[in-house]
C-alpha positions as a LaTeX table, in Angstrom:
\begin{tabular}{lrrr}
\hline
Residue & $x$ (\AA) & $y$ (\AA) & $z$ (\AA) \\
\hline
Unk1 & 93.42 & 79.00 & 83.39 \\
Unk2 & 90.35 & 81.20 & 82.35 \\
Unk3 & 91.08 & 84.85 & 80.78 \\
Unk4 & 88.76 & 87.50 & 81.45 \\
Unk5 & 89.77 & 90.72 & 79.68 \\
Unk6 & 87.86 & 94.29 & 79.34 \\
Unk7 & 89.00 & 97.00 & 76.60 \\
Unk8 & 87.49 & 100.11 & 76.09 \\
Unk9 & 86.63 & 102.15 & 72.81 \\
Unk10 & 89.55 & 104.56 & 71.60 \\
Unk11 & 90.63 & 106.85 & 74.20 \\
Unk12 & 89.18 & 105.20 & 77.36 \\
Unk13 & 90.84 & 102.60 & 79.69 \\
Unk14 & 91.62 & 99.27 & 79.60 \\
Unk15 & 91.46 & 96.77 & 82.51 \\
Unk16 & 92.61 & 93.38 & 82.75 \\
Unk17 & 91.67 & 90.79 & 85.44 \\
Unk18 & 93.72 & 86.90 & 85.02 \\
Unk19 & 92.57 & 84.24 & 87.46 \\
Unk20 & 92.86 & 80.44 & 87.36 \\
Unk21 & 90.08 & 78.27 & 88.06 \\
Unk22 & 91.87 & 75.64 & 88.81 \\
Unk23 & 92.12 & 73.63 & 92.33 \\
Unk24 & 95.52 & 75.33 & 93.13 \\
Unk25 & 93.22 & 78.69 & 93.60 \\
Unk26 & 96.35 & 80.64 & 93.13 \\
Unk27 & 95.68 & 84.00 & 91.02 \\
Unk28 & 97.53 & 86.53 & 88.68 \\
Unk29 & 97.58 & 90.54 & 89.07 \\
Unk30 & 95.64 & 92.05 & 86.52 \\
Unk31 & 97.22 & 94.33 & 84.25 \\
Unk32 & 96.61 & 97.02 & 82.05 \\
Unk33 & 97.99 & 97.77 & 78.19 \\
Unk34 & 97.68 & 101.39 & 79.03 \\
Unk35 & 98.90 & 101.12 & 82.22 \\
Unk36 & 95.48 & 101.35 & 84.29 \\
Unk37 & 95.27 & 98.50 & 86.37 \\
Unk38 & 91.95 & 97.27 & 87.78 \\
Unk39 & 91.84 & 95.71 & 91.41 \\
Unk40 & 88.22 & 93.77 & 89.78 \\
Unk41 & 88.83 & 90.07 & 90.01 \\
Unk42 & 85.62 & 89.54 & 87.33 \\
Unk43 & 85.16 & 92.79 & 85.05 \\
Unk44 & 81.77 & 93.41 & 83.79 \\
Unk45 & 81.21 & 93.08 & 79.73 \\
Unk46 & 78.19 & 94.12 & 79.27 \\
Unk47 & 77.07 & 97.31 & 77.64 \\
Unk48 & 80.23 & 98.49 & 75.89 \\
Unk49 & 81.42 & 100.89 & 74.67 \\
Unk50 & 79.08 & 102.87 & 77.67 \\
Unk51 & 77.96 & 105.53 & 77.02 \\
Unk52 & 76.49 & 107.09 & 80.92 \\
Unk53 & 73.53 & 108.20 & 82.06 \\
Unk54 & 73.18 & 112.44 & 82.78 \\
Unk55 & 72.33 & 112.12 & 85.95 \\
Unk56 & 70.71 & 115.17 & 87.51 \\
Unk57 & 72.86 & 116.73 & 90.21 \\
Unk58 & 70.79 & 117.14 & 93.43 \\
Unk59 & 73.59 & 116.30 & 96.20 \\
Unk60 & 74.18 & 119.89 & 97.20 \\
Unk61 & 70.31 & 120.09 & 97.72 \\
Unk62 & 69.66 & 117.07 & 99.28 \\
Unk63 & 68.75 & 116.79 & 103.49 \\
Unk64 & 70.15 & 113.44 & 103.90 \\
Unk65 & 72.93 & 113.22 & 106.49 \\
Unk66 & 74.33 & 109.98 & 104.76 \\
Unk67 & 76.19 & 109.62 & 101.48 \\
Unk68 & 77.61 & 106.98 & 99.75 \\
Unk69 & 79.96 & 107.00 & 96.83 \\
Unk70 & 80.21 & 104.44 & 94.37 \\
Unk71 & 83.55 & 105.23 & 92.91 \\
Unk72 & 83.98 & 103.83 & 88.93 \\
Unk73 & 86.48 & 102.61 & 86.58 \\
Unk74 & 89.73 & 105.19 & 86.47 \\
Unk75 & 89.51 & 108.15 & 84.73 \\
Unk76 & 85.57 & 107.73 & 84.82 \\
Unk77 & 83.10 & 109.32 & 87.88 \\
Unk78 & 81.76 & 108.41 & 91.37 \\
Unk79 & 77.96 & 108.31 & 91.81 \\
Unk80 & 76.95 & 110.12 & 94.76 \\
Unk81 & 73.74 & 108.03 & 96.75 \\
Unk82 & 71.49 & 109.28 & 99.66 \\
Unk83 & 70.49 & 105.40 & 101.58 \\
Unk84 & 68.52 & 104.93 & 103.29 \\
Unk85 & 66.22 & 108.00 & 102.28 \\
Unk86 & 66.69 & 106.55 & 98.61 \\
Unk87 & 68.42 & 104.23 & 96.36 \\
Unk88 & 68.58 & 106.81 & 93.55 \\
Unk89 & 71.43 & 108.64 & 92.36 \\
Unk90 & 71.41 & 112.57 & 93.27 \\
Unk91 & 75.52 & 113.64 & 91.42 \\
Unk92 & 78.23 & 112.39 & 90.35 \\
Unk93 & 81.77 & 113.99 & 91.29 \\
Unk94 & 83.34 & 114.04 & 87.28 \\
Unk95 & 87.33 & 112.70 & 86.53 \\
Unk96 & 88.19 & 110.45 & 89.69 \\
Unk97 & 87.86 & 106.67 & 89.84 \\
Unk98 & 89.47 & 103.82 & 91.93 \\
Unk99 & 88.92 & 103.44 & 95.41 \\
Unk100 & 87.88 & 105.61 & 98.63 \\
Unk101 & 88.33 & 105.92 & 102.48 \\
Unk102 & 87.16 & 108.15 & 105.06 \\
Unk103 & 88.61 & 109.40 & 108.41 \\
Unk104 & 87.09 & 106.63 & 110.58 \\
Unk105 & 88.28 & 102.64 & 111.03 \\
Unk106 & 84.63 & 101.68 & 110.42 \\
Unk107 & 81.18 & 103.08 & 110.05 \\
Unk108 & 80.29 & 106.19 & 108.28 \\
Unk109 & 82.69 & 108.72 & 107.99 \\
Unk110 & 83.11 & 112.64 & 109.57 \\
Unk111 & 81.61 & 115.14 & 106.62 \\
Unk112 & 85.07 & 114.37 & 104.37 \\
Unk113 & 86.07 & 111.57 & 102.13 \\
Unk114 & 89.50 & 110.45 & 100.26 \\
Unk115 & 88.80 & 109.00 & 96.55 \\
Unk116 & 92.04 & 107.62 & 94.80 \\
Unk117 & 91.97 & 108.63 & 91.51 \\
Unk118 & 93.99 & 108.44 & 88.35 \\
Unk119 & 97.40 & 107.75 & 87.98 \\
Unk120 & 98.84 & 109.89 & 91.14 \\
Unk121 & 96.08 & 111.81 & 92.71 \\
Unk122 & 94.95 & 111.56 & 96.18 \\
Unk123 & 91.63 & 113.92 & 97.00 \\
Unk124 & 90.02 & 114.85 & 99.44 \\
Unk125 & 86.33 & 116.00 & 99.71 \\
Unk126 & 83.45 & 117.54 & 101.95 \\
Unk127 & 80.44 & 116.16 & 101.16 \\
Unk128 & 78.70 & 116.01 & 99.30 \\
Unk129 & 81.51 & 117.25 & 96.34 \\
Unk130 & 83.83 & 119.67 & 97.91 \\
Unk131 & 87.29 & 119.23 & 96.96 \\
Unk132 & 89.06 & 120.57 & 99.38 \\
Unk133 & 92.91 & 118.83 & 99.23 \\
Unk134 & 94.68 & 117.37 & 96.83 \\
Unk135 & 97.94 & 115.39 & 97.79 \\
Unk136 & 100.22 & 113.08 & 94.67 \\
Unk137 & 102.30 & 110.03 & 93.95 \\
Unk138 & 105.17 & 110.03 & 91.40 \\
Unk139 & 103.81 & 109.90 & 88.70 \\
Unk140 & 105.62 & 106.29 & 88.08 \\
Unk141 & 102.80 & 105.12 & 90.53 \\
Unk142 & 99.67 & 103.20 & 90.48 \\
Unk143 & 97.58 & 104.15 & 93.89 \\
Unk144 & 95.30 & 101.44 & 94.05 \\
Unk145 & 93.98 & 101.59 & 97.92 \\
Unk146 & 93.65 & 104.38 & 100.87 \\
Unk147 & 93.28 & 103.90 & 104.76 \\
Unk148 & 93.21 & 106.41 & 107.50 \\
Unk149 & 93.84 & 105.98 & 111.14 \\
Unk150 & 92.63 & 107.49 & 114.08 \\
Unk151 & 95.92 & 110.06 & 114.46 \\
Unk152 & 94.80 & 111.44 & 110.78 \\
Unk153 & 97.38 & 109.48 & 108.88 \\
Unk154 & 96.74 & 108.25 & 105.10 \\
Unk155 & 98.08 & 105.35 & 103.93 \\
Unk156 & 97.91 & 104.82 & 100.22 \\
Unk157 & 98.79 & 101.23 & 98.75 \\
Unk158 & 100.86 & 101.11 & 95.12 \\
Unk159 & 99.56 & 98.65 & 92.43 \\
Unk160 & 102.05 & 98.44 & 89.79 \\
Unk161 & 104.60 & 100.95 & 88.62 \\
Unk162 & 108.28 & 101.72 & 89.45 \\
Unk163 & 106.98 & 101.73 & 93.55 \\
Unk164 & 104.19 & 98.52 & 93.04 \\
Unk165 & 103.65 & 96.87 & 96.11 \\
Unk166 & 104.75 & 99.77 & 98.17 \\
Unk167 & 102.42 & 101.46 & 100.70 \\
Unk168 & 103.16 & 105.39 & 100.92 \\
Unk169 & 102.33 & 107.30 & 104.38 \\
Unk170 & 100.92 & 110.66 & 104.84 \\
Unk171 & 102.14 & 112.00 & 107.90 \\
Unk172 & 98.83 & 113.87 & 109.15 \\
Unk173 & 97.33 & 113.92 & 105.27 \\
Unk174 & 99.98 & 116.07 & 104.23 \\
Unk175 & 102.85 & 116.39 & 102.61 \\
Unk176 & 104.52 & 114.03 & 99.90 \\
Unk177 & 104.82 & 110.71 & 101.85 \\
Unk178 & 107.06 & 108.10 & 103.08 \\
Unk179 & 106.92 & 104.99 & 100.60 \\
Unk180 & 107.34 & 101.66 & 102.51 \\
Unk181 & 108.48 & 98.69 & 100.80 \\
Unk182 & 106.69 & 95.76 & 101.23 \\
Unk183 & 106.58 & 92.22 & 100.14 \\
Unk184 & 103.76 & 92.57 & 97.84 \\
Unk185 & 104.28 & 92.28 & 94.03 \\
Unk186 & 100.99 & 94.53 & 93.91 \\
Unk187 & 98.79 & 95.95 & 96.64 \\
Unk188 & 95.29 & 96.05 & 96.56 \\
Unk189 & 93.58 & 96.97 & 99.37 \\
Unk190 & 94.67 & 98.45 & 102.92 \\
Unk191 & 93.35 & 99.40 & 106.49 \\
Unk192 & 94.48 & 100.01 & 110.10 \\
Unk193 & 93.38 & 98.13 & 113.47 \\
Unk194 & 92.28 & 100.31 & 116.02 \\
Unk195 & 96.47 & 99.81 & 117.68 \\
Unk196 & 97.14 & 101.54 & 114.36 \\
Unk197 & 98.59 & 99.12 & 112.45 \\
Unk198 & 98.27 & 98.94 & 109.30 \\
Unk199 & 97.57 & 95.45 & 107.02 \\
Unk200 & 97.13 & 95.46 & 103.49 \\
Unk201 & 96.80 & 92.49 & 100.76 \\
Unk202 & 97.78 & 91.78 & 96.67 \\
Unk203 & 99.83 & 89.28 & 95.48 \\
Unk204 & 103.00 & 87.98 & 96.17 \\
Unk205 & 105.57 & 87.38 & 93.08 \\
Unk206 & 103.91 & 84.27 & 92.85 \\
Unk207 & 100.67 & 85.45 & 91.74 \\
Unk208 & 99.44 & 83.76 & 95.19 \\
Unk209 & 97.24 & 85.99 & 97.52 \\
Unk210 & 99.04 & 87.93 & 100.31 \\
Unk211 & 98.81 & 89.77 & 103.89 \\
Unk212 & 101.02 & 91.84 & 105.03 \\
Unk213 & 101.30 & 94.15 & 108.59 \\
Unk214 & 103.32 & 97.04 & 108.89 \\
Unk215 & 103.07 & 97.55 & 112.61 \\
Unk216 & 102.48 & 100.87 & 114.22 \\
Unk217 & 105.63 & 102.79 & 114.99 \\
Unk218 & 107.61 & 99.91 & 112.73 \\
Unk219 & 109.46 & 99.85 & 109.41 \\
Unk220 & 109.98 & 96.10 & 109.28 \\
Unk221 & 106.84 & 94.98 & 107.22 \\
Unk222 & 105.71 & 91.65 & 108.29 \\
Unk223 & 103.71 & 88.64 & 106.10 \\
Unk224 & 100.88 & 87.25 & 107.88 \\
Unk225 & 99.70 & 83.53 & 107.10 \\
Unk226 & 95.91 & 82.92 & 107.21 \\
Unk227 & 94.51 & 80.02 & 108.66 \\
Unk228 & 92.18 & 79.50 & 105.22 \\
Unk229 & 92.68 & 80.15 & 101.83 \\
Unk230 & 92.16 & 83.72 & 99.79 \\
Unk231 & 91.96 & 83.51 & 96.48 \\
Unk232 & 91.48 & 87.47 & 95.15 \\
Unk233 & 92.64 & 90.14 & 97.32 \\
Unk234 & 89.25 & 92.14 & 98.71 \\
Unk235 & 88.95 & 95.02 & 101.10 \\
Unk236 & 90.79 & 95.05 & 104.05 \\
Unk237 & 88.96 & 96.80 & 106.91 \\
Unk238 & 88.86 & 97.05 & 110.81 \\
Unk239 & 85.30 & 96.17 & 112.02 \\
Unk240 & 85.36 & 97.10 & 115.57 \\
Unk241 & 86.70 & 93.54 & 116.75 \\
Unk242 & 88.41 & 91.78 & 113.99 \\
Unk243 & 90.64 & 92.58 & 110.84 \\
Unk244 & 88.56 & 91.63 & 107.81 \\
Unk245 & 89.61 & 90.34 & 104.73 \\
Unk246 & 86.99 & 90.11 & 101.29 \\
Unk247 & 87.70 & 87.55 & 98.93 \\
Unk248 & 86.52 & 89.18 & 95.26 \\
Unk249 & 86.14 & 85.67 & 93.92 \\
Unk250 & 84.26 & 83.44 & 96.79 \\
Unk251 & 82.13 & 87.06 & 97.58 \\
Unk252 & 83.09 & 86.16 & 101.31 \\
Unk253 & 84.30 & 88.40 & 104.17 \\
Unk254 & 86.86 & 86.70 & 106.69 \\
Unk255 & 87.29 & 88.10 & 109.76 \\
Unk256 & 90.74 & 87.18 & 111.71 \\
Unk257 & 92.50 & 87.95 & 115.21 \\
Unk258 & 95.70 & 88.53 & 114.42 \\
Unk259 & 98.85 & 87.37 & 116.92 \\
Unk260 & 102.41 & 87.79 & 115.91 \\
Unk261 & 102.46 & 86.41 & 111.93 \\
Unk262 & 99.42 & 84.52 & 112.00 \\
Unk263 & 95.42 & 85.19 & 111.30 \\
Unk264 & 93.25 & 82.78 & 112.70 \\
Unk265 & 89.58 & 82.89 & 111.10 \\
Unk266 & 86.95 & 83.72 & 113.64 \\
Unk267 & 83.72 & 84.06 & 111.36 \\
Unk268 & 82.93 & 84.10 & 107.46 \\
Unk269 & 80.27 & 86.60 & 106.32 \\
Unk270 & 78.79 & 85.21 & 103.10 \\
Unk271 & 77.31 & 87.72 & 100.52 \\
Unk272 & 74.08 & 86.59 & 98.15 \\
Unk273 & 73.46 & 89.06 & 94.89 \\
Unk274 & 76.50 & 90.78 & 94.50 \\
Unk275 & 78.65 & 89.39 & 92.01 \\
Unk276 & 82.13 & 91.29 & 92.16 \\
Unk277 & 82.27 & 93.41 & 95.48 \\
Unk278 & 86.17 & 95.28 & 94.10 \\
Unk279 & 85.84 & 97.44 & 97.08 \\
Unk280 & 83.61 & 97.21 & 100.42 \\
Unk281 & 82.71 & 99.83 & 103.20 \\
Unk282 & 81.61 & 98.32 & 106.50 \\
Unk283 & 79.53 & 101.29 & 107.98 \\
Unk284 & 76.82 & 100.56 & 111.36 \\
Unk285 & 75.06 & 97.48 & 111.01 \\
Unk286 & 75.63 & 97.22 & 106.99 \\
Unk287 & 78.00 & 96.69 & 104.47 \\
Unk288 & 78.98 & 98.48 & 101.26 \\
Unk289 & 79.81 & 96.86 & 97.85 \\
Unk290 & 80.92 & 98.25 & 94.87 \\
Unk291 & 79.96 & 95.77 & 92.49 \\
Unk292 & 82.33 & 95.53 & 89.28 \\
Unk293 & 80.25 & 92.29 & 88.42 \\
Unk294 & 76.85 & 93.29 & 88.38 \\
Unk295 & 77.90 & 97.42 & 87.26 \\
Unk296 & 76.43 & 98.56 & 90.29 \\
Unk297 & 76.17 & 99.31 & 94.26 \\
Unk298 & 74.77 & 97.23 & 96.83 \\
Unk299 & 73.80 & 97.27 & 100.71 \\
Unk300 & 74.06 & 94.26 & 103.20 \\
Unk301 & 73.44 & 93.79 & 106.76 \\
Unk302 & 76.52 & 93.43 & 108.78 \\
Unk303 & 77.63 & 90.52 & 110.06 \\
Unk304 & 74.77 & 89.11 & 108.81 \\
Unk305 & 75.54 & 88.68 & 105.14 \\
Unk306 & 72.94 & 87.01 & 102.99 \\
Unk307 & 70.54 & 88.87 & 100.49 \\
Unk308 & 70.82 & 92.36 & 99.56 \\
Unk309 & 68.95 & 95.14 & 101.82 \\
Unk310 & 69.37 & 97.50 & 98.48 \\
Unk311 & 70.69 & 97.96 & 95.15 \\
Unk312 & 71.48 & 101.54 & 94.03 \\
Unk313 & 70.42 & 102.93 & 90.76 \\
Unk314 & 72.22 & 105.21 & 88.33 \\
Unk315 & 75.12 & 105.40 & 86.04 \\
Unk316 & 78.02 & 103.08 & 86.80 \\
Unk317 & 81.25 & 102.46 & 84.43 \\
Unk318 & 82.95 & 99.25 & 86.66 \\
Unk319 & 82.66 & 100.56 & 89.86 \\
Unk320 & 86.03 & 99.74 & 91.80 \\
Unk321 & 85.36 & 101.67 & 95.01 \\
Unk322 & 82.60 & 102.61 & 98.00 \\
Unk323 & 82.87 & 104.73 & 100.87 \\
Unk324 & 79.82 & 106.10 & 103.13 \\
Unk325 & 80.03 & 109.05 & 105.03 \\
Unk326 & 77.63 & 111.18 & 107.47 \\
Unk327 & 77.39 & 114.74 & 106.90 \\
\hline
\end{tabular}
């Protein structure tokens, strides 16, 4: 078994990633001392204790009509980028960090944004860095992952607490949300089909990777076998013909048909550069990666894979989480 482990300097957050090596490819949940788990399979060392760049804030001024967000380590920032007009930072949005999601299955998102941040809070934003809701977990909770569908509904997967593995519903984006229990030990990443139903992936109690369906109109969560092996659970994502499935540790996307309890591999999208993608976006003909590896962003053709179109530049703690939206 190999150990990776990142701590932080006295009042930041700690993040632990365990993986084996090992032929079996089977894979443990990382954990946190301070309870602030981290969905990176391969943390990035360098530069610690960080200390960030000031980046100057030019979002609200800028013309672009895309954004991307390269959401950091908990408790940290998102970097706010204008591709393709530049690969330059122009903001940040300050105290958020985790993952994000936007009100579309694929491609870039309608003028708002969810980021999962913190310990319980769910919020939303018009871009470029309007908050403008703010919906909440028990605070017992880990949120770890967000989805929307096209009816408006956010689904927000649980990582470890009192409700891990659990995958709470927001009727509309509103209220306080229905948890669903599923058979995930810890949930990782989550997204709907165009039917509207919802998959999302973690590990089982078995530290072995794990898909799971929830199926639209259900409450009978279902497990769903793969036809090839995942190692560490990746973005799960619609992209406009299959369900697609990143593995954080071969830095491939798999994309699947699904019937009944079984996903049969249609295609493998390989990924050369990036070292840790924790999170993906797949917007029009490109993909997103938030690169907890390398500490930074990325941009690859889609389906196409292979080399990096672009790598963003700015201040990045671990990022954990991308999302690209059109204003």
């Amino acid at each position: 078994m190999n150990t990776t482990s990142l701590t932080r300097n006295a009042g930041a957050l700690a993040a632990l990633a365990i993986f084996a090596a090992c032929g079996s490819g089977s894979a443990v949940a990382p954990s946190n001392a301070v309870g602030r788990p981290s969905t990176a399979a391969r943390p990035n060392l360098r530069g610690l204790p960080y200390s960030p760049t000031v980046v100057p804030d030019q979002a609200a001024k800028s013309k672009s009509k895309y954004f991307e967000y390269v959401i950091n380590n908990y408790g940290s920032y998102a970097g706010i980028f204008n591709y393709p007009k530049s690969t330059k930072q122009i903001g940040t949005i300050d105290n958020v960090g985790g993952q994000g999601c936007t009100n579309v299955l694929y491609g870039y998102g309608k003028k708002t944004f969810w980021i999962v941040a913190g310990s319980d809070q769910i919020t939303e934003y018009r871009v470029p860095q309007k908050p403008i809701k703010t919906l909440s977990v028990p605070s017992s909770s880990m949120p770890s992952s967000c989805a929307m569908n096209t009816s408006g509904d956010l689904a927000v997967g649980i990582l470890a607490g009192a409700s891990t593995g659990d995958v709470a519903i927001f009727k509309h984006a509103e209220g306080s949300g229905t948890f669903v229990k599923t058979p995930l030990a810890n949930e990782f990443f989550d997204g709907y089909d165009e039917k509207g139903n919802l998959f999302a992936d973690g590990f089982a109690a078995n530290h072995a990777f794990m898909l799971v369906e929830l199926p639209k109109g259900g409450k009978i969560v279902k497990t769903i076998t793969t036809s090839n092996s995942v190692v560490f659970p990746g973005s799960v994502q619609w992209d406009g013909k299959y369900i697609t499935v990143f593995d954080q540790l071969a830095n491939n996307l798999y994309q699947y048909s699904i019937s009944g309890t079984k996903a049969t591999l249609k295609g493998t999208v390989s990924f050369t550069g990036s070292s840790d993608c924790a999170q993906t976006w797949i917007a029009t003909g490109v993909i997103y990666c938030g690169d907890a590896g390398n500490d930074n962003g990325s941009v690859f053709r889609y389906p196409a894979g292979g080399k990096q179109l672009a790598v963003f530049t700015g201040s990045f703690d671990e990022p954990l989480g991308v999302v690209a939206v059109k204003k």
